[in-house]
C-alpha positions as CSV (number, residue, x, y, z in Angstrom):
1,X,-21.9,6.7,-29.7
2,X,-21.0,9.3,-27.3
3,X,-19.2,8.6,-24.2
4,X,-19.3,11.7,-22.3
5,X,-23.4,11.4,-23.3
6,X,-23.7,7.7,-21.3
7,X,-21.2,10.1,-18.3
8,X,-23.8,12.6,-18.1
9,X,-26.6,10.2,-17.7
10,X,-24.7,8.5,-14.9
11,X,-24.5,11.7,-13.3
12,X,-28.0,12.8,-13.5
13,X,-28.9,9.2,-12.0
14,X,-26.2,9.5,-9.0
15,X,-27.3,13.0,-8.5
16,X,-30.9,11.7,-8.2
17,X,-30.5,9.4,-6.1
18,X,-28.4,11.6,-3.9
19,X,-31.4,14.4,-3.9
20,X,-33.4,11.9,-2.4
21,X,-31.4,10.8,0.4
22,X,-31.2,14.7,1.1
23,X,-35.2,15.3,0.8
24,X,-35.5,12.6,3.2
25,X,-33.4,13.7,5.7
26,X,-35.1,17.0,5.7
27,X,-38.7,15.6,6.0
28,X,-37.7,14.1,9.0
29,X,-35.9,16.9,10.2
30,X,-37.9,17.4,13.4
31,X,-38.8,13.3,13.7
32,X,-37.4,12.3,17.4
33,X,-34.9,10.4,17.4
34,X,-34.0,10.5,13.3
35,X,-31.3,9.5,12.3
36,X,-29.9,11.0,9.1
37,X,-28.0,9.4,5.7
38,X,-25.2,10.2,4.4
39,X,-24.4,9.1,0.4
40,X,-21.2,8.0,-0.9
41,X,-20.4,7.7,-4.8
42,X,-18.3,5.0,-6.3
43,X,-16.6,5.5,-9.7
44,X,-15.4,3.3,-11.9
45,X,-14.6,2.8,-15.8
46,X,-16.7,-0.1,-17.0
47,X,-14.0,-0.7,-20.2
48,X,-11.6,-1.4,-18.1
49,X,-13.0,-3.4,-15.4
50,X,-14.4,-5.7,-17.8
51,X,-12.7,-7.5,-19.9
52,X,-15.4,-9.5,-22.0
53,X,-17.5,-6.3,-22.4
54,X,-19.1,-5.4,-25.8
55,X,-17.5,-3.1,-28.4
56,X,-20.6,-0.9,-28.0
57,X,-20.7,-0.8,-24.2
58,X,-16.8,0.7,-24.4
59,X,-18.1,3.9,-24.8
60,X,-19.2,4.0,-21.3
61,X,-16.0,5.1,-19.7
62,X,-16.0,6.6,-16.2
63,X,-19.2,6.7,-14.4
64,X,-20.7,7.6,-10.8
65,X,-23.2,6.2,-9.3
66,X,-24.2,6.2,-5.3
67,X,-22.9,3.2,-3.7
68,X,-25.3,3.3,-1.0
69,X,-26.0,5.8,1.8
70,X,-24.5,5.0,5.9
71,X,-26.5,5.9,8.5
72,X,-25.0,8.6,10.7
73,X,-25.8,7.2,14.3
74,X,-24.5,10.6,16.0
75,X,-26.1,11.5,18.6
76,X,-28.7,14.6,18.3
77,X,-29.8,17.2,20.7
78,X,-31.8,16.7,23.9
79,X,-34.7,18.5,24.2
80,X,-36.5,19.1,27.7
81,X,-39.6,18.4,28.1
82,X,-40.5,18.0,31.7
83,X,-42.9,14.6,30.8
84,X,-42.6,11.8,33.3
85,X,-42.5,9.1,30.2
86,X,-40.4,11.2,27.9
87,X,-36.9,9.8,27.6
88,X,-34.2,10.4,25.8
89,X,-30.7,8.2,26.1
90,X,-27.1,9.9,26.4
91,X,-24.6,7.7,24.9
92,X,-24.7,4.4,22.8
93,X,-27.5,2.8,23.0
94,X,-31.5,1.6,21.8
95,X,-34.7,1.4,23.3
96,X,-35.9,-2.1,22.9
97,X,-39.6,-2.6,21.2
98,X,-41.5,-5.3,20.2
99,X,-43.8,-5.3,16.8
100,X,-45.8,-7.4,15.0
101,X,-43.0,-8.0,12.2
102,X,-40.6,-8.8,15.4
103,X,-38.0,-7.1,17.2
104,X,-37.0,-3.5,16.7
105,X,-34.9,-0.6,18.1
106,X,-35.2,3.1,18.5
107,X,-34.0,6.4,19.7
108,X,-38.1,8.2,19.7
109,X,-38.5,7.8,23.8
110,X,-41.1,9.5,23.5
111,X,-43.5,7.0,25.2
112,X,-47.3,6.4,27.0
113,X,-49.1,4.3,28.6
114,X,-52.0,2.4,26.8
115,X,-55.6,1.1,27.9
116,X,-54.0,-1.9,29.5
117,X,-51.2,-0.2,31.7
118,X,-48.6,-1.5,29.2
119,X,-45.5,0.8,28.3
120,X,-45.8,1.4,24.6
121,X,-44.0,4.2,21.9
122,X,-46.4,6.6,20.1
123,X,-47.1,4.0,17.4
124,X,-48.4,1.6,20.1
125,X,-45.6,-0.6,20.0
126,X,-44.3,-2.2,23.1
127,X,-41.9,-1.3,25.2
128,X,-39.4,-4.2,26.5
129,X,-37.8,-4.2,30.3
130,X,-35.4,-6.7,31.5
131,X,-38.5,-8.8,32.4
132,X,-40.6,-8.5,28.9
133,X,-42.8,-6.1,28.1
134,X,-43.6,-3.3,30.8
135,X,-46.5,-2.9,32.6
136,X,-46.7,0.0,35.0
137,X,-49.6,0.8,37.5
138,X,-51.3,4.0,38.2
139,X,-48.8,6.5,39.9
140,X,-46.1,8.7,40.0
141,X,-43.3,7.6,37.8
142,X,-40.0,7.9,38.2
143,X,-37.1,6.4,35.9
144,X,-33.3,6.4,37.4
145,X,-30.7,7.2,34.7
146,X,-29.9,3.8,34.5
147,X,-33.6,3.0,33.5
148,X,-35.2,1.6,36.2
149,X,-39.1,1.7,36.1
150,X,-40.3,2.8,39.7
151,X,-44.0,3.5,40.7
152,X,-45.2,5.1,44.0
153,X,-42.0,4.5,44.9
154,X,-41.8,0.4,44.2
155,X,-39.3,-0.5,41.3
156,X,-41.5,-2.3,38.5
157,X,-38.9,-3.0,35.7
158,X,-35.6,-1.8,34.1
159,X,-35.6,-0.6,30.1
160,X,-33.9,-3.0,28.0
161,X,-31.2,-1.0,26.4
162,X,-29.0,-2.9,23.8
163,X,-26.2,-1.9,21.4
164,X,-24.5,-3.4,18.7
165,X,-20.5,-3.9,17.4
166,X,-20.9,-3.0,14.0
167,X,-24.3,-0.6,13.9
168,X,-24.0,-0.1,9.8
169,X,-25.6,-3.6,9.5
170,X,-28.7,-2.3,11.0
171,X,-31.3,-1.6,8.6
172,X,-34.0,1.3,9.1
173,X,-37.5,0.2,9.2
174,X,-39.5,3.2,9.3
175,X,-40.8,5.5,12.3
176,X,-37.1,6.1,13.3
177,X,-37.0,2.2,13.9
178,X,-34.2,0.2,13.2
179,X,-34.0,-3.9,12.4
180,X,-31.6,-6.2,12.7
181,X,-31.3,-8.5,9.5
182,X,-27.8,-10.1,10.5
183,X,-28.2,-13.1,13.0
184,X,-24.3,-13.3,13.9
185,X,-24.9,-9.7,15.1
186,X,-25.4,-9.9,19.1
187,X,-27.3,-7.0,21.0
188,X,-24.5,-6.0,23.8
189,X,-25.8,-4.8,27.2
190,X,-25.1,-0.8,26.5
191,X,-22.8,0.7,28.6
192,X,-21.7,4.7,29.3
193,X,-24.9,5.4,28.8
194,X,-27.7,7.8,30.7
195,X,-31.2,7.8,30.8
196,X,-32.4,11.1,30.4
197,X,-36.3,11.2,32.3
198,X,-38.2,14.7,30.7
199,X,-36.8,15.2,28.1
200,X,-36.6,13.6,24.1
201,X,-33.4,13.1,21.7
202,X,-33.9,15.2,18.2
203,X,-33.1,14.3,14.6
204,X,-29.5,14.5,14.1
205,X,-29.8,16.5,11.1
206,X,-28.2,19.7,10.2
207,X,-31.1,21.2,8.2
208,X,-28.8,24.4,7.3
209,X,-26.1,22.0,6.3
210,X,-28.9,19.6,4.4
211,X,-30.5,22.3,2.0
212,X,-26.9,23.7,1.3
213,X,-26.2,20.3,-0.3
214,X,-29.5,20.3,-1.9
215,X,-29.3,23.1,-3.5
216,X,-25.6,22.2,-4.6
217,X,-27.1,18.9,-5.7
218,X,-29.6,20.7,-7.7
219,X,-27.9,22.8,-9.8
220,X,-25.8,20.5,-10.7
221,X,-28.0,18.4,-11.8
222,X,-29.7,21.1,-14.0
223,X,-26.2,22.0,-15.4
224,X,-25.5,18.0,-15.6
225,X,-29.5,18.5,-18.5
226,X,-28.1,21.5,-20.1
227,X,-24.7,19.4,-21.1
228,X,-26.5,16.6,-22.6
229,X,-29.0,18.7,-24.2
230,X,-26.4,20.3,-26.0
231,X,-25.1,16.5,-26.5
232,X,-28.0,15.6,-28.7
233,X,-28.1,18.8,-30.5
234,X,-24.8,17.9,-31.5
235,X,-25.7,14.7,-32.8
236,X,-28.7,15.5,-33.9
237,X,-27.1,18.4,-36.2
238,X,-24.4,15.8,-37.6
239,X,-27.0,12.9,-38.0
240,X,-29.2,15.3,-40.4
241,X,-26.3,17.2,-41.9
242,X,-23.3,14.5,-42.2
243,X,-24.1,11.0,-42.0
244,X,-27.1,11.0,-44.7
245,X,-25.5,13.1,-47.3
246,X,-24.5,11.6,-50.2
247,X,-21.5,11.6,-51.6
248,X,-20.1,11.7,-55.4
């Protein structure tokens, strides 16, 4: 059994797995309010970590594999817009929203007004003020960089804007939403923190700095086939040409 053959493999599935964090972030390169992923590898030697492992499995020496992949909650670029009910937050800091699965949070201010004067995202999901979901009346809006909700001039609501101590245990849910699976993690009033009216926050990713990687990614991958192709012609060749002949 070849080692640097079970290596190879480990690499090809790392590197896969790695290419698709990468293709993600660059479909959602011009998604408001993206956030992108970043991977990270862990290596480790299987023989030695494991004591009670199989003679056969010792062959497997180092191997990579992607540990998992952070979220990279950096802030991206504002974009003006000049729409009353576009807004986009400077500093730390989520829109609250409410959906049918429960509570979620969000960058995407990008935001509207539906049939029943309710403040909603562009997915029709609700948008949560101080006092519950928001409700505005026909008028001239106005929102105060500390996200207060006036109409014609009378205040109506103020955003609920929320952080969180330890952001990595935030899961994404989809449509640049994020959930928040850990029930000893609080949502903190957020602090230092603007709203921006007219204008929306952009994906944080670097798309020059994405498809460099990918095409890294990629060609070592395809160098990552040619080794082991070379691997099982290798062992092909000795299986037909040295273990069966006979001897004597």
């Amino acid at each position: 059994m070849d080692s640097g053959l079970y290596s190879s493999y480990s690499g090809l599935r790392a590197l896969a797995d790695m290419l698709e964090v990468l293709s993600n972030n660059l479909a959602n390169v011009n998604t408001t309010g993206f956030k992108g992923d970043e991977s990270f590898f862990r290596v480790y030697n299987r023989a030695l970590a494991e004591s009670s492992v199989a003679p056969l499995d010792r062959v497997i020496n180092d191997s990579s594999v992607v540990e998992g992949a952070a979220t990279d909650y950096r802030a991206g670029p504002l974009m003006a817009t000049g729409r009353d009910l576009d807004l986009a937050l400077e500093g730390p800091g989520f829109f609250t929203v409410e959906t049918p699965n429960g509570t979620r949070y969000t960058r995407n201010g990008n935001l509207q007004v539906d049939s029943k004067g309710q403040l909603v995202t562009s997915e029709g999901l609700a948008v949560q003020g101080k006092k519950g979901s928001i409700r505005l009346p026909k008028g001239s809006v106005n929102v105060s960089q500390t996200g207060d909700f006036e109409v014609n001039g009378a205040r109506v609501d103020t955003l609920k804007i929320v952080d969180f101590a330890d952001k990595s245990k935030l899961e994404k849910s989809g449509g640049s939403l994020f959930r928040n699976p850990d029930l000893q993690l609080k949502e903190l009033e957020a602090k230092e923190l603007i709203v921006r009216q007219g204008s929306l926050e952009q994906s944080n990713v670097n798309p020059i700095r994405q498809m460099t990687l990918l095409i890294t990614m990629n060609r070592q991958f395809e160098s990552l086939q040619k080794a082991i192709q070379m691997m099982m012609n290798t062992m092909n060749d000795r299986s037909i040409n040295q273990v069966g002949r006979p001897t004597g």
